[in-house]
C-alpha positions in Angstrom: 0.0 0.0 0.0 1.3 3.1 -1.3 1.5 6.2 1.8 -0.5 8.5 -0.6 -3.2 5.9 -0.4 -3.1 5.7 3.4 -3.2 9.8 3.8 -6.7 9.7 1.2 -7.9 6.9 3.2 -7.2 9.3 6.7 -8.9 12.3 5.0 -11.9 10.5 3.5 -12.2 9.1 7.3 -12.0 12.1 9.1 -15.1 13.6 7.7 -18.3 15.2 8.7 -19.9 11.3 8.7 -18.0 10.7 11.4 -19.0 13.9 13.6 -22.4 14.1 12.8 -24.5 10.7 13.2 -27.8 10.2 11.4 -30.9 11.6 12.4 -33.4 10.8 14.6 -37.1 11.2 14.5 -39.5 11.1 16.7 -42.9 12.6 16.3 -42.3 16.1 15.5 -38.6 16.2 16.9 -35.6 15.4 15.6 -32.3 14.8 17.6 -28.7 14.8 15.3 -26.0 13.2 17.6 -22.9 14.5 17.9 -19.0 13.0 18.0 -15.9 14.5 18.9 -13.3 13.0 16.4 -9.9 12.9 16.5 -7.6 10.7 13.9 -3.9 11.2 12.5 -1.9 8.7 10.0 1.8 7.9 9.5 4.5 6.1 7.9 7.9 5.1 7.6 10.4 3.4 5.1 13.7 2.0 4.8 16.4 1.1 2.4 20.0 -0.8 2.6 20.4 -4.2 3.4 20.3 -5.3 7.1 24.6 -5.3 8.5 25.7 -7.9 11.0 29.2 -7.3 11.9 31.3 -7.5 8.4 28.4 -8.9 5.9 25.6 -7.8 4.3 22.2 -10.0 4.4 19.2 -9.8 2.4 18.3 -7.2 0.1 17.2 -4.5 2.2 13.5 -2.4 1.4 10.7 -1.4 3.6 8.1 0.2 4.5 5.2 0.4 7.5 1.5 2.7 7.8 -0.4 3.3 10.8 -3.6 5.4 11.3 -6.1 6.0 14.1 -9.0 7.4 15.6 -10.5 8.4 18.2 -14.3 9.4 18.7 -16.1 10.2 21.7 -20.0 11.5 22.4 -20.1 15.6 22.7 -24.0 15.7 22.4 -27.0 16.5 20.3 -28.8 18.9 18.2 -32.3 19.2 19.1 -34.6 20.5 16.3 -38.2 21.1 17.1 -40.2 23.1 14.5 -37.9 25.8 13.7 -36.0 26.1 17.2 -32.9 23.9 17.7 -31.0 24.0 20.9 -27.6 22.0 21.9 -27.7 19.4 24.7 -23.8 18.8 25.5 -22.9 15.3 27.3 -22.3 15.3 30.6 -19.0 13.7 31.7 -19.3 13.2 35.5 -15.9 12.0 35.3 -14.2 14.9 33.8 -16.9 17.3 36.4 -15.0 15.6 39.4 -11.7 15.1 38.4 -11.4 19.0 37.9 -13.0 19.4 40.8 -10.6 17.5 42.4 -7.7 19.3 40.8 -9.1 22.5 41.5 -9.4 21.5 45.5 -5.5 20.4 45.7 -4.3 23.7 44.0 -6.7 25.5 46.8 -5.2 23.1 50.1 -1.2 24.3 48.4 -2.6 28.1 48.1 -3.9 28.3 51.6 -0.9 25.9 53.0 1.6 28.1 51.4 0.2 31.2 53.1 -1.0 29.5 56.2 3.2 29.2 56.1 4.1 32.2 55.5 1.9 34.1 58.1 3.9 32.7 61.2 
C-alpha cells in the first residue's frame, strides 16, 4: 500500500460522517448526535540491506503505515419546529476530576500562606 493511499484513506475518514450521526425522528422532533473526532496517520520506510558485523544479508526495502481514531460523544442537536437547541454530554468524570484538581491547588494556596503568616 502506497503512503498516498493511506493519507486519502485518513482524510476521507476524518469527515463530517464521522461527527455528525444520522438523524433521529420522533414525532415532531428530531435529535442529530454528535461526536468528537480525533484521527492522525503515518509512515515510515527503509532502504540498505540489514549489517551484522562484516556482511551484508538480504536485500534490504521497507516500508510500514499506521492510522487511528478516536471518537467520543459531545452531544446533540435538538430540532423542534424551527428552534434547535444544543444538549452537550455530561461527563461526570471529567466534572469531578477538575474538581478535584481545582481542590488540591486551593489546600497548596492556603498551606503556602498559612506558612508564610507565622
Amino acid at each position: 500500500m502506497d503512503i498516498n493511499d493511506v493519507i486519502d484513506r485518513t482524510r476521507d475518514s476524518i469527515s463530517a460522517r464521522c461527527v455528525f450521526g444520522q438523524p433521529i425522528q420522533q414525532g415532531e422532533v428530531t435529535v442529530i448526535p454528535v461526536a468528537r473526532v480525533r484521527g492522525g496517520g503515518g509512515g515510515g520506510g527503509g532502504e540498505g540491506p540489514v549489517q551484522e558485523g562484516n556482511s551484508k544479508e538480504g536485500m534490504g526495502r521497507g516500508e510500514g503505515t499506521g492510522f487511528g481514531l478516536s471518537a467520543r460523544p459531545a452531544g446533540a442537536f435538538v430540532i423542534r419546529g424551527d428552534r434547535v437547541s444544543w444538549l452537550p454530554v455530561v461527563e461526570p468524570a471529567r466534572i469531578i476530576l477538575g474538581l478535584q484538581v481545582l481542590a488540591g491547588i486551593a489546600l497548596l494556596v492556603y498551606s503556602r500562606t498559612r506558612l508564610r503568616g507565622r
